[in-house]
C-alpha positions, -999 to +999 in steps of 0.1 A: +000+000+000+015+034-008+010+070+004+017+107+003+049+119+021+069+148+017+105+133+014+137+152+021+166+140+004+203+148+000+222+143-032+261+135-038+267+169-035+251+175-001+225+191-010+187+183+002+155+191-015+119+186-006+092+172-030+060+149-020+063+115-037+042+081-029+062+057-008+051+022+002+037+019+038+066-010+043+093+018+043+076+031+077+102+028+104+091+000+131+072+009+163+046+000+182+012+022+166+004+030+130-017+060+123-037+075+096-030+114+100-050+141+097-033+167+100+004+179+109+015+216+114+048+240+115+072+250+138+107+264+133+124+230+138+100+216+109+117+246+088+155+234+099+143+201+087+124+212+050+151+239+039+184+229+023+209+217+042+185+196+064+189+209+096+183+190+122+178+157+098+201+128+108+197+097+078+183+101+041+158+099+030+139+116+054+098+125+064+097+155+085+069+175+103+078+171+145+037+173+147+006+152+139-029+142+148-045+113+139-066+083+139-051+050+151-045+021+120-032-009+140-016-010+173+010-034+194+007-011+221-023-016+249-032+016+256-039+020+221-066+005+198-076+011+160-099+038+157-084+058+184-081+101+180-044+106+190-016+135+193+020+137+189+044+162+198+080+160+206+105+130+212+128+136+178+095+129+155+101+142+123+143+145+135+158+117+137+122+098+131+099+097+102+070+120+112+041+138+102+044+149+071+026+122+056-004+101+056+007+075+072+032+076+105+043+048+125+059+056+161+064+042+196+032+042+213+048+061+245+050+090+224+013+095+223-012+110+245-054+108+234-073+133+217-081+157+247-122+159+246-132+188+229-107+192+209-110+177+168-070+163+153-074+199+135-079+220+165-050+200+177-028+206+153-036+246+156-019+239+191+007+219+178+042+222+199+038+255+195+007+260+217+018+230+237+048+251+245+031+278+255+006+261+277+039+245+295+052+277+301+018+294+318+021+263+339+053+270+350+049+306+356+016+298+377+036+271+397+058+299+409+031+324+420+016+343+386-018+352+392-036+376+371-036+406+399+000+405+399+006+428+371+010+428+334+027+396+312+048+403+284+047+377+253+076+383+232+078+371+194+039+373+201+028+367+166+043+335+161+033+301+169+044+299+206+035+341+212+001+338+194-012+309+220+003+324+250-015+359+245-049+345+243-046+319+273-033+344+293-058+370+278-087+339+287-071+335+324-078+369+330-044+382+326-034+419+311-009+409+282+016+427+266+028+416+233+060+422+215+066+426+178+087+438+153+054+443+125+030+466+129+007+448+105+005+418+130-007+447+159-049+441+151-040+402+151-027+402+186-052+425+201-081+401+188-063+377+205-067+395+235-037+416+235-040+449+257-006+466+252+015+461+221+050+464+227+079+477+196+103+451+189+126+485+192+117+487+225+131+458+242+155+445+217+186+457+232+204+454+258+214+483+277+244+496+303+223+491+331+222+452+347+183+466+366+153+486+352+123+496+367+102+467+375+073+461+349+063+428+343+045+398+363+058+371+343+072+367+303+071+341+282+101+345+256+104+330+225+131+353+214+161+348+238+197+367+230+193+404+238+159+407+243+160+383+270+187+398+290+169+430+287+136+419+296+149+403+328+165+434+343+124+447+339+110+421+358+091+423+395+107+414+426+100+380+426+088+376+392+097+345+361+108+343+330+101+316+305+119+307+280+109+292+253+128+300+223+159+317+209+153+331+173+173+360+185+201+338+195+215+313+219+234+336+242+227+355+270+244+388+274+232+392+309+241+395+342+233+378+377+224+415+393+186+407+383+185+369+397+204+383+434+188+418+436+151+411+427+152+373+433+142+367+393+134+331+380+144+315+343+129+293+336+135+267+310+109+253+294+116+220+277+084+200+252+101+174+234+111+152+264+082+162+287+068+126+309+038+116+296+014+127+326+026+166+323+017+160+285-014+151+297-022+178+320-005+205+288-033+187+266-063+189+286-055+227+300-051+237+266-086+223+256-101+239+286-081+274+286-072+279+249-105+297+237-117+279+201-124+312+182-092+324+192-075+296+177-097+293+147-082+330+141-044+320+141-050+292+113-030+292+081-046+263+065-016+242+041-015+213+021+022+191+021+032+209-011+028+244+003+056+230+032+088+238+011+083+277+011+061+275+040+093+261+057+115+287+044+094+318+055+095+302+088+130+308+094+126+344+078+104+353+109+072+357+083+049+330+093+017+345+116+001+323+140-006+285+130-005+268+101-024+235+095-013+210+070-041+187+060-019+158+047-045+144+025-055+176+005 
C-alpha cells in the first residue's frame, strides 16, 4: 500500500530538496502504533528540517513534520486500539524519526497521548508544539506564583506560533498581556487575541548599560532569547519569572546575575520534546479547557504538504503568523 509523504533527500553533493512523492507503507520505520494522519503543522524545527541543508535531519531519505494528529491504523501497544483520536508532539518525531508529514506515521506508542475531549486532530494541530509550549510555560509561571492581579505579562515574538497561543490563554485567564513585535501589521491580530498593550520590537530589543530597570512585568514568556532576553529580565518584578521558550534571536545571553540576586528573578526553562507523559497530559487537557476555540480558529493558516517547502522557508525568515495547518490528504 502506498502513500503521500513529503520526502527530504540529500544528493552527492550535499544538497537536500523537498518534494511529495508516494512511498510504500513497508518503508515506515518499526514501532509499536500505525496512524492514519490528519493533520500535521509548522514550527521552526519543521523549517531546519524542510530547507536545504537539512537541519536537524540525521539519515536520508527523510519524512519530517515534528507534529501530527490522527486516527489509530493498527496498534502493538495496549493503551492504544484502532480507531483511536491521538496527538503527537515531541521526542525527535520528524528529527531523527519519520514523522508527520505524511499520511501515514508509525511511532512508539509512549510518544502519544489521546485526543483531549473537545478538541478535533485539526484543532490540535492549531496547538501543535507550539501551543503545547506555550501552555507548558503558563504552567510554570503559575507554579511559581503568577496570578492575574499581579501585574501585566509580556509575550515576546507574540505573533508567532508559541507568542500567538500564549496571549490569548493568558488573555482567557484573565491576565493583562503585553505583546511584543517587530510588524505593525500583526498589531490588530494580537489584540483580537486578546492583546491589551503592544510592545515595539525596538523597544526591548537591546540590551542596555544598566544590569536593573524599573520593575514592569509579572511574568514573560520568551520566544526570542539573546538580547531581548537579558533585557527583559533586568524589567521584571521582585520576585517575578521568566520563561523561555525560544531563541530566534540567539543562543546567548548577554546578561548579568544582578537581576537573579537583587530582585530574586526566576528562568525558567521550558523543555516540550522530552516532557513525561502525565505533564503531557495535563499540557493537553489545560489547553482544551483554557485555549479559547475562536481564538485559535483565528491563528489558522490552513496548508497542504506541497505548500511545506516555502512554508518552511518563511518560517526561518520570521514571516509565518500564528498556526498553520497542514491537511496531509488535500
Amino acid at each position: 500500500m502506498t502513500f503521500k509523504a513529503l520526502i527530504v533527500d540529500k544528493d552527492e553533493d550535499g544538497k537536500t530538496n523537498a518534494s511529495v512523492q508516494e512511498i510504500d507503507q513497508t518503508q515506515l520505520p518499526a514501532g509499536d502504533v500505525t496512524v492514519a494522519v490528519d493533520y500535521s503543522t509548522l514550527n521552526y524545527k519543521d523549517g531546519l528540517c524542510v530547507g536545504p541543508g537539512g537541519g536537524l535531519v540525521r539519515y536520508y531519505p527523510h519524512v519530517p513534520g515534528i507534529d501530527f494528529a490522527g486516527t489509530v491504523e493498527e496498534s502493538n501497544d495496549d493503551w492504544y486500539k484502532p480507531g483511536d483520536k491521538v496527538v503527537l508532539t515531541g521526542w525527535r518525531v520528524g528529527e531523527a524519526w519519520w514523522g508527520g508529514y505524511a499520511q501515514k506515521a508509525c511511532v512508539k506508542g509512549e510518544w502519544l497521548v489521546p485526543l483531549p475531549d473537545g478538541l478535533s486532530t485539526r484543532n490540535a494541530m492549531a496547538i501543535g508544539t507550539a501551543g503545547f509550549t506555550a501552555m507548558l510555560a503558563v504552567m510554570a509561571l503559575e507554579e511559581h506564583g503568577l496570578k492575574p492581579e499581579n501585574g501585566p505579562v509580556l509575550v515576546t515574538g507574540a505573533a508567532g506560533g508559541v507568542g500567538s497561543v500564549a496571549t490569548a490563554i493568558l488573555a482567557n485567564l484573565g491576565y493583562e498581556v503585553a505583546a511584543v513585535t517587530g510588524r505593525e501589521s500583526t498589531w490588530d491580530y494580537l489584540k483580537s487575541l486578546g492583546a491589551s498593550r503592544i510592545v515595539p520590537r525596538d523597544d526591548v530589543a537591546e540590551t542596555v548599560k544598566r544590569p536593573l530597570e524599573s520593575e514592569t512585568w509579572a511574568g514573560c514568556i520568551d520566544a526570542v532569547g539573546g538580547s531581548m532576553l537579558a533585557r527583559v529580565l533586568g524589567q521584571m518584578k521582585y520576585g517575578a519569572s521568566v520563561a523561555a521558550v525560544g531563541l530566534a534571536g540567539g543562543a546567548a545571553l548577554p546578561a548579568t546575575v544582578v537581576p537573579f540576586l537583587l530582585r530574586g528573578v526566576n528562568l525558567l526553562g521550558i523543555d516540550s520534546v522530552m516532557k513525561p507523559y502525565d505533564a503531557r497530559l495535563k499540557a493537553w487537557e489545560r489547553l482544551a479547557k483554557d485555549l479559547p476555540m475562536d481564538k485559535l480558529e483565528a491563528m489558522i493558516q490552513p496548508a497542504t504538504l506541497e505548500d511545506l517547502p516555502k512554508l518552511g522557508a518563511d518560517i526561518l525568515k520570521g514571516q509565518v503568523k500564528g498556526r498553520v495547518v497542514v491537511d496531509v490528504n488535500a
